[in-house]
C-alpha positions as CSV (number, residue, x, y, z in Angstrom):
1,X,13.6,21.8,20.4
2,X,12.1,22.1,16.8
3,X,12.9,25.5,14.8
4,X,9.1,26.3,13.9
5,X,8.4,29.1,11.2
6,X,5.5,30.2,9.8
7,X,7.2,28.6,6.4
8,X,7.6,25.3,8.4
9,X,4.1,24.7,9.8
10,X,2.3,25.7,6.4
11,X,4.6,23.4,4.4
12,X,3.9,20.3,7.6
13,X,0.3,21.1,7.0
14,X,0.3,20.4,3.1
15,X,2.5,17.2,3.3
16,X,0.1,16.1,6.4
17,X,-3.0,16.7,3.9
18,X,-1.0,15.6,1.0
19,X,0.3,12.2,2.4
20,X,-2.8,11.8,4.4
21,X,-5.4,12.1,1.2
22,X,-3.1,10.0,-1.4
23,X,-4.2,6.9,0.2
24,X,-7.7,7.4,-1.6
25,X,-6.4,8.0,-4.9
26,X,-4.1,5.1,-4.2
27,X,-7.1,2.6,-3.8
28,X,-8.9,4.1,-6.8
29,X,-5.6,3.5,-9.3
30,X,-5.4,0.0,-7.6
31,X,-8.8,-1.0,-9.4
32,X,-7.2,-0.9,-12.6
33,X,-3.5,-1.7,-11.7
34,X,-1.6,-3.8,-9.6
35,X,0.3,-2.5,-6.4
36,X,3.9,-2.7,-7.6
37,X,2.7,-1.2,-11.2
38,X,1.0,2.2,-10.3
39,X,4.0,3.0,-7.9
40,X,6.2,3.4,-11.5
41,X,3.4,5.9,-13.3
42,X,3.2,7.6,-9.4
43,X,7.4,8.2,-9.7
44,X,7.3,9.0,-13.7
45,X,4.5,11.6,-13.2
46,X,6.6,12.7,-10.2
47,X,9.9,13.0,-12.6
48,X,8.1,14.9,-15.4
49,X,6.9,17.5,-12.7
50,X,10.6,18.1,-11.3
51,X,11.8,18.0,-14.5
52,X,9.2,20.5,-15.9
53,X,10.0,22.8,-12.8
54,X,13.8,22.5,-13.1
55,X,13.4,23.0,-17.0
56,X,11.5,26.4,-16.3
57,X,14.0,27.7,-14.0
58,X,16.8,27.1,-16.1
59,X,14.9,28.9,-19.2
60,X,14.3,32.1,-16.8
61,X,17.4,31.9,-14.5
62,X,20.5,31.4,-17.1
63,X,23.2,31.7,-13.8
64,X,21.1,27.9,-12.2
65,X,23.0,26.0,-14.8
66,X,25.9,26.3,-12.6
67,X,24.0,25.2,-9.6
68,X,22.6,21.9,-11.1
69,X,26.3,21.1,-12.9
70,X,27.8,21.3,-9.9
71,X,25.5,18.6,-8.1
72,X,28.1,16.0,-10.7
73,X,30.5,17.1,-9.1
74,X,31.9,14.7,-6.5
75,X,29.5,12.7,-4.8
76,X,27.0,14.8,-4.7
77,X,24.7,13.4,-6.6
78,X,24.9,10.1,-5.4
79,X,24.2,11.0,-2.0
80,X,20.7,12.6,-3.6
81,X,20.1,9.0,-5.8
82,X,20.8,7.2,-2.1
83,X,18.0,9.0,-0.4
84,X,16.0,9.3,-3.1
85,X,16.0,5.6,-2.7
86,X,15.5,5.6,0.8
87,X,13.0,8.4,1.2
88,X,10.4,6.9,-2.3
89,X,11.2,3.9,-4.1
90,X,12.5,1.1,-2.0
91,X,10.4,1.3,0.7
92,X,7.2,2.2,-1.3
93,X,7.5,-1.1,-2.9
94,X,8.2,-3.3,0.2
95,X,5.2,-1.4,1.8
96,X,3.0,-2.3,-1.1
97,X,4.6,-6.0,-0.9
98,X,3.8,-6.1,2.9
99,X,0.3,-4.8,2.9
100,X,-1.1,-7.7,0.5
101,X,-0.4,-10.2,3.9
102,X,-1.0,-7.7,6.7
103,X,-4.0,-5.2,7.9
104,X,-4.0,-1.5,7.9
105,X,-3.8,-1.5,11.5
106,X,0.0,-3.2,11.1
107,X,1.1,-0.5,9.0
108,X,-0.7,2.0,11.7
109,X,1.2,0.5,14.4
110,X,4.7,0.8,13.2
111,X,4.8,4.2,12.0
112,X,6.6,5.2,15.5
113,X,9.5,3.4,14.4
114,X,10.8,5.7,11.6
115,X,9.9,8.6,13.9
116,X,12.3,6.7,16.7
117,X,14.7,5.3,14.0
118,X,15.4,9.0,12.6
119,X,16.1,10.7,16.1
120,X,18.4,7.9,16.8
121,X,19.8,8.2,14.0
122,X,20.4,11.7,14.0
123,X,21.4,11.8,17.6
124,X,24.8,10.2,15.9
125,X,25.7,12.0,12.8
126,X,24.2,15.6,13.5
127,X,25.4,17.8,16.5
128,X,22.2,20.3,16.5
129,X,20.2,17.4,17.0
130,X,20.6,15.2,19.8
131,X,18.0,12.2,21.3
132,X,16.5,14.1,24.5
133,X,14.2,13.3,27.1
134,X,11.7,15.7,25.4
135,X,11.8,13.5,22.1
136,X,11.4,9.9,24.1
137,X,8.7,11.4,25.6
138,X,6.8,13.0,22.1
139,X,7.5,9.5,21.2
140,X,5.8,7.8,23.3
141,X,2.7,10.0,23.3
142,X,3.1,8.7,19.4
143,X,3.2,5.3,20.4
144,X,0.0,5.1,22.7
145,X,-1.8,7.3,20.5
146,X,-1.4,4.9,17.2
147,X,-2.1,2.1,19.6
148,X,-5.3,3.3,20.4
149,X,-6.4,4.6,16.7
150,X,-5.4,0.7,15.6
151,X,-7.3,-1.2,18.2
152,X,-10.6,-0.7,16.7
153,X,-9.1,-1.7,13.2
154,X,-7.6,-4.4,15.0
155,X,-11.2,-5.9,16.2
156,X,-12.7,-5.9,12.6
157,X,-9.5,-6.8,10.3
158,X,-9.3,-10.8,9.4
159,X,-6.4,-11.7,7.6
160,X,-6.5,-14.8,5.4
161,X,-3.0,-14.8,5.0
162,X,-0.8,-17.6,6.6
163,X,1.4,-16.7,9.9
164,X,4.3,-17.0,7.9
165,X,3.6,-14.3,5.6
166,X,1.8,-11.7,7.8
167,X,5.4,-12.0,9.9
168,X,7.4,-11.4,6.8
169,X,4.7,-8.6,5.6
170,X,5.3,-6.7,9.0
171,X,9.3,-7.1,8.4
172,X,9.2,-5.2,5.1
173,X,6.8,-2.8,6.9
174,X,8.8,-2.1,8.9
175,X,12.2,-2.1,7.5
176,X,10.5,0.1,5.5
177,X,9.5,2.7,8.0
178,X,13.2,2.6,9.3
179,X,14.2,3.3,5.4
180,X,11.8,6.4,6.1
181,X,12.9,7.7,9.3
182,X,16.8,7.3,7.7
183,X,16.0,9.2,4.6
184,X,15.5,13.1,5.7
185,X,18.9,12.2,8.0
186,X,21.2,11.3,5.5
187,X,19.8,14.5,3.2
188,X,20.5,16.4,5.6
189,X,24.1,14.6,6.9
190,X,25.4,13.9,3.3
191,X,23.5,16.8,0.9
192,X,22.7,19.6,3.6
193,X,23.3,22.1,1.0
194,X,21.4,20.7,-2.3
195,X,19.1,22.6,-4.3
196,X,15.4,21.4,-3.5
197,X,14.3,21.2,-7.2
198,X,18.0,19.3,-8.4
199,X,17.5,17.0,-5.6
200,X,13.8,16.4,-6.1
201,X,14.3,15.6,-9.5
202,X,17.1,12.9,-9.3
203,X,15.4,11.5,-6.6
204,X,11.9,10.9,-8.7
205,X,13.8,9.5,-11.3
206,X,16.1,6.4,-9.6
207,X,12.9,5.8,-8.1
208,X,11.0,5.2,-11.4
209,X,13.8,3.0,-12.5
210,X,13.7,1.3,-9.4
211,X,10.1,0.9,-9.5
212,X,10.1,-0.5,-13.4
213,X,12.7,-3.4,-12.3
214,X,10.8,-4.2,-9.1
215,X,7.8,-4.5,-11.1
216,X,9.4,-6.2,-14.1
217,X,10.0,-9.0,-11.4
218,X,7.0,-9.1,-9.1
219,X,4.4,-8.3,-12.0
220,X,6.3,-9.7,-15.3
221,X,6.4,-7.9,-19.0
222,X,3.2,-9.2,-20.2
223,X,0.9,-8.2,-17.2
224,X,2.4,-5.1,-17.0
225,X,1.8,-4.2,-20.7
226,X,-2.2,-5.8,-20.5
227,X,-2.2,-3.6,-17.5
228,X,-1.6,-0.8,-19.8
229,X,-3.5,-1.8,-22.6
230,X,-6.9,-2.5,-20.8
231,X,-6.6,0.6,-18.9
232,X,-9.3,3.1,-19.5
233,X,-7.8,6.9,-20.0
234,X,-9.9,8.0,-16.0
235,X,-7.6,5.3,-14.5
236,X,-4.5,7.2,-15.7
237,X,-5.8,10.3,-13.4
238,X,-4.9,8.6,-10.2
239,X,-0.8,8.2,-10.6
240,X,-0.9,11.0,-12.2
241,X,-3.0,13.0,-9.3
242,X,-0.3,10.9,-6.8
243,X,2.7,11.8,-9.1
244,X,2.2,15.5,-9.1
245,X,0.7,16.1,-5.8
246,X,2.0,13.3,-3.2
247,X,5.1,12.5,-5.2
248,X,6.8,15.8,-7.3
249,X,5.7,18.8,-5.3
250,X,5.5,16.7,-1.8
251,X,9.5,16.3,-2.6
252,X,9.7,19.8,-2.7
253,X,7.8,20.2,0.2
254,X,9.4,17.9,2.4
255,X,13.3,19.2,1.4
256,X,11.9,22.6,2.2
257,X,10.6,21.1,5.7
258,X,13.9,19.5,5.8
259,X,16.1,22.9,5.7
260,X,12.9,24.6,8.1
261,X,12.3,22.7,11.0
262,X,15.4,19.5,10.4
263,X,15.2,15.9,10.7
264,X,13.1,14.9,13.5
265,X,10.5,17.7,12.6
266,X,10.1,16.5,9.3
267,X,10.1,12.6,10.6
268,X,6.6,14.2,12.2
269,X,4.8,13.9,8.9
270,X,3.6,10.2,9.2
271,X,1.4,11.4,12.6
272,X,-0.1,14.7,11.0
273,X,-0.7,11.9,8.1
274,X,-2.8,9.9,10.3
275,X,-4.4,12.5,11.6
276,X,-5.4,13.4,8.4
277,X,-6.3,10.0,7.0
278,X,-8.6,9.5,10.1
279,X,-10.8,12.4,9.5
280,X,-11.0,12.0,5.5
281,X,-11.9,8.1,7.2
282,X,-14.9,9.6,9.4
283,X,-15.8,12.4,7.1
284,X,-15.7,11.0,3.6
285,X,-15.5,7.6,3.9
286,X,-17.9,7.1,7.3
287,X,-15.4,4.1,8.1
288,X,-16.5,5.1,12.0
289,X,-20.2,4.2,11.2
290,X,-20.1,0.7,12.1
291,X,-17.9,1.4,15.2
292,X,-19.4,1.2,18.9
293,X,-19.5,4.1,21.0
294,X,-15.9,3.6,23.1
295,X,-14.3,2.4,19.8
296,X,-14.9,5.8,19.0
297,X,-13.8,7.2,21.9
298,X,-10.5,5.4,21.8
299,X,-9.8,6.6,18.4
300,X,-10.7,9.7,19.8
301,X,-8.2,9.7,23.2
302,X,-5.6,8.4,20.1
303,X,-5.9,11.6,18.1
304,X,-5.3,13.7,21.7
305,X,-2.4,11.2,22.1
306,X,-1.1,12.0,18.7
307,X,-2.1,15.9,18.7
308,X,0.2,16.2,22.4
309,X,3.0,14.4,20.7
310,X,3.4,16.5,18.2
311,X,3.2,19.3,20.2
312,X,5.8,18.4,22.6
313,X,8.1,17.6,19.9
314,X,7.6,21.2,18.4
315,X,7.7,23.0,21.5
316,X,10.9,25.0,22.4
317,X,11.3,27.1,25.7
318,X,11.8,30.9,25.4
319,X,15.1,31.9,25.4
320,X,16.3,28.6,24.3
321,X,15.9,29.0,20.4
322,X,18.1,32.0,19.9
323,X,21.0,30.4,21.6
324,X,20.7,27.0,19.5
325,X,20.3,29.0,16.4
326,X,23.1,30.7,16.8
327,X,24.9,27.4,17.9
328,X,23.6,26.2,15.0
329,X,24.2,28.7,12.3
330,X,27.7,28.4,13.8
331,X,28.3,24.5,12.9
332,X,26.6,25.2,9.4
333,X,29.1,28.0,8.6
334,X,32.0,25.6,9.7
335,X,30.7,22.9,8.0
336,X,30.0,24.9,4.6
337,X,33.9,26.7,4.6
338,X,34.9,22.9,5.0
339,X,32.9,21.4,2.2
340,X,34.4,24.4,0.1
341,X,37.7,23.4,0.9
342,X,37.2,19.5,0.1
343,X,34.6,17.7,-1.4
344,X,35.9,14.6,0.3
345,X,32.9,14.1,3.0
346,X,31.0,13.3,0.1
347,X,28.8,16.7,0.7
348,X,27.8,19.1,-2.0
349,X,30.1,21.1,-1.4
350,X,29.1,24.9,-1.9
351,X,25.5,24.7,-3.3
352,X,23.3,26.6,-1.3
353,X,25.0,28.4,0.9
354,X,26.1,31.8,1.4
355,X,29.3,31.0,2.5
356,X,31.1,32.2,-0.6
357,X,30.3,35.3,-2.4
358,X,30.6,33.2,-5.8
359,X,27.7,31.5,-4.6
360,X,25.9,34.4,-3.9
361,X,26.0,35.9,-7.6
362,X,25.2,32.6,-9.0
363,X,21.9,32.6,-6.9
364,X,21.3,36.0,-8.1
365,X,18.0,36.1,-8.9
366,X,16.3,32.7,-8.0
367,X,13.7,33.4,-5.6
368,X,14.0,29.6,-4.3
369,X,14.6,27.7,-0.5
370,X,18.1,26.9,-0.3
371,X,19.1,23.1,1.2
């Protein structure tokens, strides 16, 4: 059902580890900074990576010029600032919003719905990937397994936080995770064909200015700059840790992921996350040492829950993969001599592709994914 390659698991592997671990460095920075604050630094360490990366391959590939100009072409590019958006710096801050009122264990809980929201989603605006039997069911193997890794949480967390507020934290939460499971849709629906580092880099930086306005209003000018000025120079290593690893080159991952395994493969990420977050929990953190003995075990029969969805929504039957590939590569061709003809679908037209042998010469040379 899922294209696997051997490109595709090493690159799910690093986001898992990636997104899984940033939550750490996330609660170091939030000694020294508020929530809404550190999300901007995270997104502006994240722009000066992609920008860095896009600067070095224009210095050593003269013929890319021509692929990032034609990104302003059309609507191209915002498509890219509309997922951007979607994918890092709304729902980032309604997530850090929503977290003040609610426990971990809500956010825990609710991660099955950007899975869910993606593959229905995608199910209406891309034809190689339909809602099946085989996805409900990986998804709700998600569903029981996160249930059963957030009941222990659930026994210990107290909230202090009136009802009405832990209800509107869990509606940003999870219009949020519906924000997430949208995102690596509409990339690949509305900008199948953009380059990874163009696309990364735009993306990064309407999130920063997205982020600086949010927290202009949430945290106010003056906070924000005694934030800055009280800061000691270690508590700059922890956006910058997030911007570079969980923010710049996690982009690039994930658009890579995106073109490797597509939509609903990629919307996988927030369970290998929690996989990963649970045993950084038990090995680092010792979180587990205060639980009971079948608190453990549930948050063991969760993981198993969690492992078997993921592998039901990566299996594919023999036989079966060369046909949709084909099918596949089919619809993609079509799709790409259309955008060539008109840019009026909004898509970037012939960025990417191999469709034309213009493109090909201007690629000439750049040892780079192609999206």
């Amino acid at each position: 059902m899922v294209k696997c390659s051997i490109l595709g698991v090493v690159d799910f592997i690093f986001l898992s580890i990636v997104y899984g671990s940033a939550f750490a460095a996330i609660n170091e920075g939030l000694k020294y900074f508020s929530a809404g604050f550190i999300q901007i630094f995270r997104m502006l360490f994240g722009f000066c990576f992609c920008l860095l990366v896009l600067i070095i391959r224009l210095i050593f590939f003269p013929k890319y010029r021509s692929i990032v100009l034609a990104h302003f072409n059309g609507w191209g590019i915002l498509h890219i600032i509309i997922g951007g958006l979607l994918n890092l710096g709304i729902p980032h801050c309604l997530i850090t919003v929503g977290q003040e009122w609610i426990p971990v264990y809500g956010v825990q809980v609710v991660q099955p719905i950007a899975t869910s929201i993606g593959a229905i989603f995608g199910h209406f605006v891309l034809p190689d990937e339909p809602f099946t039997l085989q996805k409900l069911f990986s998804l709700i193997l998600a569903l029981c397994g996160v249930v059963c890794t957030s009941v222990p949480s659930f026994m210990t967390s107290k909230s202090d936080s009136p009802p009405s507020k832990i209800g509107f934290g869990f509606f940003l939460v999870i219009i949020s995770m519906c924000m997430f499971g949208i995102a690596p849709v509409y990339f690949k629906w509305k900008a199948p064909n953009a380059d990874v580092t163009v696309s990364a880099t735009v993306q990064t930086f309407a999130s920063t200015i997205w982020d600086v306005i949010w927290s202009l209003g949430f945290d106010g000018p003056k906070k924000m700059h005694q934030m800055t000025k009280d800061a000691p120079a270690i508590a700059w290593m922890w956006p910058a840790l997030t911007g570079v690893l969980s923010t710049g080159l996690a982009v690039h991952g994930f658009l890579i992921l995106l073109k490797e395994i597509g939509a609903f493969g990629s919307n996988f990420i927030p369970f290998g996350q929690l996989i990963v977050g649970m045993i950084i929990s038990v090995a680092i953190l010792k979180e587990w040492k205060d639980y009971s003995w079948w608190e453990i075990l549930l948050c063991s029969i969760g993981l198993l829950f969690i492992c078997g969805s993921l592998f039901v929504g990566f299996y594919e039957k023999k036989g079966i993969k060369k046909n949709s590939d084909s099918s596949s590569d089919s619809k993609s061709a079509n799709a790409n001599e259309d955008d060539f003809e008109s840019s009026e679908n909004g898509r970037l037209g012939n960025i990417g592709t191999s469709s034309s042998s213009s493109d090909d010469d201007s690629k000439e040379g750049l040892n780079c994914p192609e999206l």
